[in-house]
PDB file of N, CA, C and O in Angstrom:
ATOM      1  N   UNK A   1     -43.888  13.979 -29.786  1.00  0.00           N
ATOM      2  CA  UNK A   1     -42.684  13.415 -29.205  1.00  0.00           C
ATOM      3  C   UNK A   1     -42.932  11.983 -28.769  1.00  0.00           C
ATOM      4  O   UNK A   1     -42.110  11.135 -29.117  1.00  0.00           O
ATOM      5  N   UNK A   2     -43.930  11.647 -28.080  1.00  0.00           N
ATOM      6  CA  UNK A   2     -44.696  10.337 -27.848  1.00  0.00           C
ATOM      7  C   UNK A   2     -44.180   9.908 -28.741  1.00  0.00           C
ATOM      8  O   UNK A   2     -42.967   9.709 -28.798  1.00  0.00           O
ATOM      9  N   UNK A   3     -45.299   9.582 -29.976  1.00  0.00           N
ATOM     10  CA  UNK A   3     -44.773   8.908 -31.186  1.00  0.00           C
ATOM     11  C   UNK A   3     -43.439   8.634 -31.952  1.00  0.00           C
ATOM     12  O   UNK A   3     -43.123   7.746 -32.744  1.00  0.00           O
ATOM     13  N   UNK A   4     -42.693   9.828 -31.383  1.00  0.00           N
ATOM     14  CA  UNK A   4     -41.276   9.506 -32.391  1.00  0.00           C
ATOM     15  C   UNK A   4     -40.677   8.416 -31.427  1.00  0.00           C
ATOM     16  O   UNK A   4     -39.935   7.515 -31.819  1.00  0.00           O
ATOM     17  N   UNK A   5     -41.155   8.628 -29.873  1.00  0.00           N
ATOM     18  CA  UNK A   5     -40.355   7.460 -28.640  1.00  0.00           C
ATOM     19  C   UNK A   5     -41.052   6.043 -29.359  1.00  0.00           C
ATOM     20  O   UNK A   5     -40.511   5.074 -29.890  1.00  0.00           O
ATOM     21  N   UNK A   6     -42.362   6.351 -29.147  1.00  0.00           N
ATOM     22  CA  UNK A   6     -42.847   4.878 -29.265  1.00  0.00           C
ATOM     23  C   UNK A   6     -42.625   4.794 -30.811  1.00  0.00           C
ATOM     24  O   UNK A   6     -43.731   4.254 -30.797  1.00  0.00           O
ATOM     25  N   UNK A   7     -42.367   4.802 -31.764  1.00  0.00           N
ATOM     26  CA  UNK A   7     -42.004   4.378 -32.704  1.00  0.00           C
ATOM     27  C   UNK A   7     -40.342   3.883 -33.262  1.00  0.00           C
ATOM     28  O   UNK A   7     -39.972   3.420 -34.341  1.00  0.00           O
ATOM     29  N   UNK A   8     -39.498   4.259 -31.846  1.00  0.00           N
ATOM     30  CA  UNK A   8     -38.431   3.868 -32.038  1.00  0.00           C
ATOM     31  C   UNK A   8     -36.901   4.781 -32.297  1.00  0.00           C
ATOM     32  O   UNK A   8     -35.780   4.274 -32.244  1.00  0.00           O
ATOM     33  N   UNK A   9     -37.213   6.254 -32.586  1.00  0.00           N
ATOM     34  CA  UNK A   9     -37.018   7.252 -32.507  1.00  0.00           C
ATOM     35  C   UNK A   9     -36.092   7.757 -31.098  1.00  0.00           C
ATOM     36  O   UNK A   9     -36.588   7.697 -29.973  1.00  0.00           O
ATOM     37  N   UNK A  10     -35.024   8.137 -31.286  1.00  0.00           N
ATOM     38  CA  UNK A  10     -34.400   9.073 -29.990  1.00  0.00           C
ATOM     39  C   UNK A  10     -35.141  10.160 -29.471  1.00  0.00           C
ATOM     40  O   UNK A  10     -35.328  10.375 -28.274  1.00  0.00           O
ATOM     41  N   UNK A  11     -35.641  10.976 -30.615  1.00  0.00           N
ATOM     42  CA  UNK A  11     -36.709  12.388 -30.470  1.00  0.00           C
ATOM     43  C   UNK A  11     -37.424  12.701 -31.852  1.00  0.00           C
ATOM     44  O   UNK A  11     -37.358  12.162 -32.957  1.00  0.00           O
ATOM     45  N   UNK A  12     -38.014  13.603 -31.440  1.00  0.00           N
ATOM     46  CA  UNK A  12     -38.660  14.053 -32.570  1.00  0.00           C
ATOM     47  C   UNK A  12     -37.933  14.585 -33.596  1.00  0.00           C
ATOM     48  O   UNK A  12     -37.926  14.210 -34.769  1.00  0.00           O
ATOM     49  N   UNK A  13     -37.167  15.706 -32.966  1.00  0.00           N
ATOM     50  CA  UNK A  13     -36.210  15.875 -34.393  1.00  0.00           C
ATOM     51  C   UNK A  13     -35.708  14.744 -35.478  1.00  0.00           C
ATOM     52  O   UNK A  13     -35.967  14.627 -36.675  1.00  0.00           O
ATOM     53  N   UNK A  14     -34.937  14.006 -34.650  1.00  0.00           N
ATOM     54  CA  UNK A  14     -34.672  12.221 -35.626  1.00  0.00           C
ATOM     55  C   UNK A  14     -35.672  12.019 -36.281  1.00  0.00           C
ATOM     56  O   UNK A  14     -35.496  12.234 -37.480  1.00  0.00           O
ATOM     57  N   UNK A  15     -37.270  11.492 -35.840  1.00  0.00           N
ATOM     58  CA  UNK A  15     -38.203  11.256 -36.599  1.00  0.00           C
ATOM     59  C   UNK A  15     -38.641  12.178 -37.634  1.00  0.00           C
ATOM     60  O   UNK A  15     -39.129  11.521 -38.554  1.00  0.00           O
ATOM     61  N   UNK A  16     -38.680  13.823 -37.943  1.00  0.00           N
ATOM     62  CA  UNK A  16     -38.813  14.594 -38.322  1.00  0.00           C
ATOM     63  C   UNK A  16     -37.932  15.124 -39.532  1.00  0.00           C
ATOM     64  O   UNK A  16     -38.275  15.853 -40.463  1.00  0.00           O
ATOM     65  N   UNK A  17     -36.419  14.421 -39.193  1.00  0.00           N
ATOM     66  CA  UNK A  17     -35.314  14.594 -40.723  1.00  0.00           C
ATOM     67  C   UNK A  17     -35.623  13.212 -41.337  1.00  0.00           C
ATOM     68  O   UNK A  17     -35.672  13.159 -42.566  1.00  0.00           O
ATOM     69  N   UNK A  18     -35.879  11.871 -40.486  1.00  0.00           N
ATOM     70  CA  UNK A  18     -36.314  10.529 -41.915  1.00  0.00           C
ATOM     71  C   UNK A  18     -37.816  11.159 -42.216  1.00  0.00           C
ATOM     72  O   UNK A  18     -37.956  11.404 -43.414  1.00  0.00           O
ATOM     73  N   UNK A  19     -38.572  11.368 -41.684  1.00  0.00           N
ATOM     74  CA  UNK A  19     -39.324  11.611 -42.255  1.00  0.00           C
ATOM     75  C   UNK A  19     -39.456  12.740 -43.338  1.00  0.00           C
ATOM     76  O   UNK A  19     -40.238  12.521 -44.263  1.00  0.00           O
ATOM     77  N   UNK A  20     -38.732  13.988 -43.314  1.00  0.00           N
ATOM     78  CA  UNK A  20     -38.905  14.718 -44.373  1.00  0.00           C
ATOM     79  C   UNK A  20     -37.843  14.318 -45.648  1.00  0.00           C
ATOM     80  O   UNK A  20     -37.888  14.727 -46.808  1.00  0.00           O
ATOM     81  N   UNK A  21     -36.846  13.349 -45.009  1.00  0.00           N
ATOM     82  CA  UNK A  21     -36.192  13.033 -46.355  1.00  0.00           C
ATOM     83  C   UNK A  21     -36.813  11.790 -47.123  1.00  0.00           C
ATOM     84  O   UNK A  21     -36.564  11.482 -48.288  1.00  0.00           O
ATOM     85  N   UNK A  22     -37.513  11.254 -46.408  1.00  0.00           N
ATOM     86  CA  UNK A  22     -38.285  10.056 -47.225  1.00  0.00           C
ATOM     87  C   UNK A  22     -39.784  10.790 -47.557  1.00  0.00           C
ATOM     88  O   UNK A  22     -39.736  10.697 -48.784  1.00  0.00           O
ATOM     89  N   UNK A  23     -40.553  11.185 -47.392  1.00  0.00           N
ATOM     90  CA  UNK A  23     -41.668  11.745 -47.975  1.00  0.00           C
ATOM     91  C   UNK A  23     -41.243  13.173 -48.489  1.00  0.00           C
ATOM     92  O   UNK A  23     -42.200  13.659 -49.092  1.00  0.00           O
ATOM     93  N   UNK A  24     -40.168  14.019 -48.474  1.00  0.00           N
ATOM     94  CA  UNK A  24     -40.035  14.733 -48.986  1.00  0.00           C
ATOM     95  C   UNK A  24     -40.888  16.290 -48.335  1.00  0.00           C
ATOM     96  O   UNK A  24     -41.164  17.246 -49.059  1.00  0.00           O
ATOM     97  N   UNK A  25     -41.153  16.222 -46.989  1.00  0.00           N
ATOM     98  CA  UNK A  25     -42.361  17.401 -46.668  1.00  0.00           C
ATOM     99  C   UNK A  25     -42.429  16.795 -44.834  1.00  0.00           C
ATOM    100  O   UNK A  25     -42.248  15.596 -44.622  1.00  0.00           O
ATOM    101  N   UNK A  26     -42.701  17.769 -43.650  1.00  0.00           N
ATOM    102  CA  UNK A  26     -42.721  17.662 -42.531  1.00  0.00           C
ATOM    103  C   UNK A  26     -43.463  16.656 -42.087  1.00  0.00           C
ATOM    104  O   UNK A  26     -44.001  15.929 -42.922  1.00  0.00           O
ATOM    105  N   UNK A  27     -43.620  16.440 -40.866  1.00  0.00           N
ATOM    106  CA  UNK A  27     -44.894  15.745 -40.413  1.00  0.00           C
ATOM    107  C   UNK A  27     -46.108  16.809 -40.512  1.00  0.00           C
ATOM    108  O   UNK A  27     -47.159  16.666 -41.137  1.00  0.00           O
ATOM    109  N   UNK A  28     -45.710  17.868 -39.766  1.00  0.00           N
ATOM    110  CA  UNK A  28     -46.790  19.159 -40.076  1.00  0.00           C
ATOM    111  C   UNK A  28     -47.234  19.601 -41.436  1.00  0.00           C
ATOM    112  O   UNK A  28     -48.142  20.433 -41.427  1.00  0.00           O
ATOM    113  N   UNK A  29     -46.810  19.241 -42.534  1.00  0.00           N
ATOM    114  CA  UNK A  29     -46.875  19.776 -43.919  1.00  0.00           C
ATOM    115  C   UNK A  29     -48.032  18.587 -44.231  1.00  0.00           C
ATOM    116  O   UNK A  29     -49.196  18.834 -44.547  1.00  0.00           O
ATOM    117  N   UNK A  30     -47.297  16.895 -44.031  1.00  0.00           N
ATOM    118  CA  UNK A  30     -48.405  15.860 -44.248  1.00  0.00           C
ATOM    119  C   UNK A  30     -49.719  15.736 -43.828  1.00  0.00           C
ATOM    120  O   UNK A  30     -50.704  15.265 -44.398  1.00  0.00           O
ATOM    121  N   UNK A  31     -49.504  16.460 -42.254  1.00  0.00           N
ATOM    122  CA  UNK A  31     -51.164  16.557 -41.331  1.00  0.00           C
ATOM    123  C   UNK A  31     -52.122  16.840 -42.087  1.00  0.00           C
ATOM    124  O   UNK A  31     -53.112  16.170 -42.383  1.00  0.00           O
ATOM    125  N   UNK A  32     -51.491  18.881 -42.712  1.00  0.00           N
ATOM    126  CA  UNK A  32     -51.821  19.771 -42.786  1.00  0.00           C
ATOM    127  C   UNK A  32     -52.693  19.022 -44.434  1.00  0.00           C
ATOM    128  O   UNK A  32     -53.887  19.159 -44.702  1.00  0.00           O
ATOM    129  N   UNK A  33     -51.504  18.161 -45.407  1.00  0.00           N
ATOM    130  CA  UNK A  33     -52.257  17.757 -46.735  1.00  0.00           C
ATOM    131  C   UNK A  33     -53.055  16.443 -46.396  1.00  0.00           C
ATOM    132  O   UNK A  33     -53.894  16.333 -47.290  1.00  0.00           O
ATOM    133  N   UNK A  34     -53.137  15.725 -45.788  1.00  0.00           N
ATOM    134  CA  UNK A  34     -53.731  14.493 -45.759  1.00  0.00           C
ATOM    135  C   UNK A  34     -54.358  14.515 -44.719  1.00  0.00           C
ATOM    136  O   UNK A  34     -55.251  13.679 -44.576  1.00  0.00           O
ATOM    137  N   UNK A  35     -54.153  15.243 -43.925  1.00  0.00           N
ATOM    138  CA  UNK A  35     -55.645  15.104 -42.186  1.00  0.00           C
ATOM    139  C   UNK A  35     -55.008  14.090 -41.732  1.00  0.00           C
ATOM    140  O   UNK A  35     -53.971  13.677 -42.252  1.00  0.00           O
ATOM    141  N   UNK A  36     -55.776  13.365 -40.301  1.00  0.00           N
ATOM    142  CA  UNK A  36     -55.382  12.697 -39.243  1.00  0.00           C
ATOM    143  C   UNK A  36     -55.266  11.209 -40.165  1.00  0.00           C
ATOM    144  O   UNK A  36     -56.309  10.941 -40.760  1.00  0.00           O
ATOM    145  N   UNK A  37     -54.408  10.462 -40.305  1.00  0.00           N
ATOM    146  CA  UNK A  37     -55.173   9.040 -40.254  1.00  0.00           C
ATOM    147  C   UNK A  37     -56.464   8.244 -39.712  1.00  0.00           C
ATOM    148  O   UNK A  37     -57.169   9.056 -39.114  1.00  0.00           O
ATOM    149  N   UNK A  38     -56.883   7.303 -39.701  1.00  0.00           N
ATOM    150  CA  UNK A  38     -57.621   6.338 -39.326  1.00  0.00           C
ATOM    151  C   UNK A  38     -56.727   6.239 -38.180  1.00  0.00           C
ATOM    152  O   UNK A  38     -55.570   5.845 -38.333  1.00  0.00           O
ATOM    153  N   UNK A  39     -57.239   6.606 -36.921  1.00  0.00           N
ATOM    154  CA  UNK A  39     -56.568   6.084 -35.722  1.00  0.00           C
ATOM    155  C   UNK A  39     -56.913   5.065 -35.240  1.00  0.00           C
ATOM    156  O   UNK A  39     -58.061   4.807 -35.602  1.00  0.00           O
ATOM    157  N   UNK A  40     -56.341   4.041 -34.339  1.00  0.00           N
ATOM    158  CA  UNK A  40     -56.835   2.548 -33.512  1.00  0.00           C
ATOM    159  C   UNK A  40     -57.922   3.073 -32.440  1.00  0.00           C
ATOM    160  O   UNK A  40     -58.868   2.473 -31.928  1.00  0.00           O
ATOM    161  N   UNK A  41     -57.491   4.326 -32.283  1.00  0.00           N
ATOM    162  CA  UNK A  41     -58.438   4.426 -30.557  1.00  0.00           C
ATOM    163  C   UNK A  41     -59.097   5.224 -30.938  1.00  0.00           C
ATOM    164  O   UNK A  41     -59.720   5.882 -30.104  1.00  0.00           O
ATOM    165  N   UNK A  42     -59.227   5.469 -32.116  1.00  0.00           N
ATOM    166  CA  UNK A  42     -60.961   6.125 -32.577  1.00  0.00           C
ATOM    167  C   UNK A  42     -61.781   5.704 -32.793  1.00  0.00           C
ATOM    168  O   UNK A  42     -61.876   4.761 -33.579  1.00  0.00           O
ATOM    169  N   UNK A  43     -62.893   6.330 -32.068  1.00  0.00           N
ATOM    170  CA  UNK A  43     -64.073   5.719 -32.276  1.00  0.00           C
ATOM    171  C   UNK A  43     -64.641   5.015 -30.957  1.00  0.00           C
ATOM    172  O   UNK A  43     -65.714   4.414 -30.991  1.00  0.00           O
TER     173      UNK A  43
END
């Protein structure tokens, strides 16, 4: 939910329908195929 605020997002749901209509698959589906990103505050 963080992320969908700080990214500009009303909620997560909002972030969660552009996102599955532009990649085609959840945020949870992407985690689940591609793992975490390269985060800034890792490490």
């Amino acid at each position: 939910t963080q992320a969908a605020l700080l990214a500009g997002f009303p909620s997560y749901e909002s972030l969660r329908r552009v996102f599955a209509r532009e990649l085609s698959m959840s945020p949870t589906v992407y985690q689940r195929r591609f793992g975490t990103a390269h985060r800034a505050d890792a490490g």
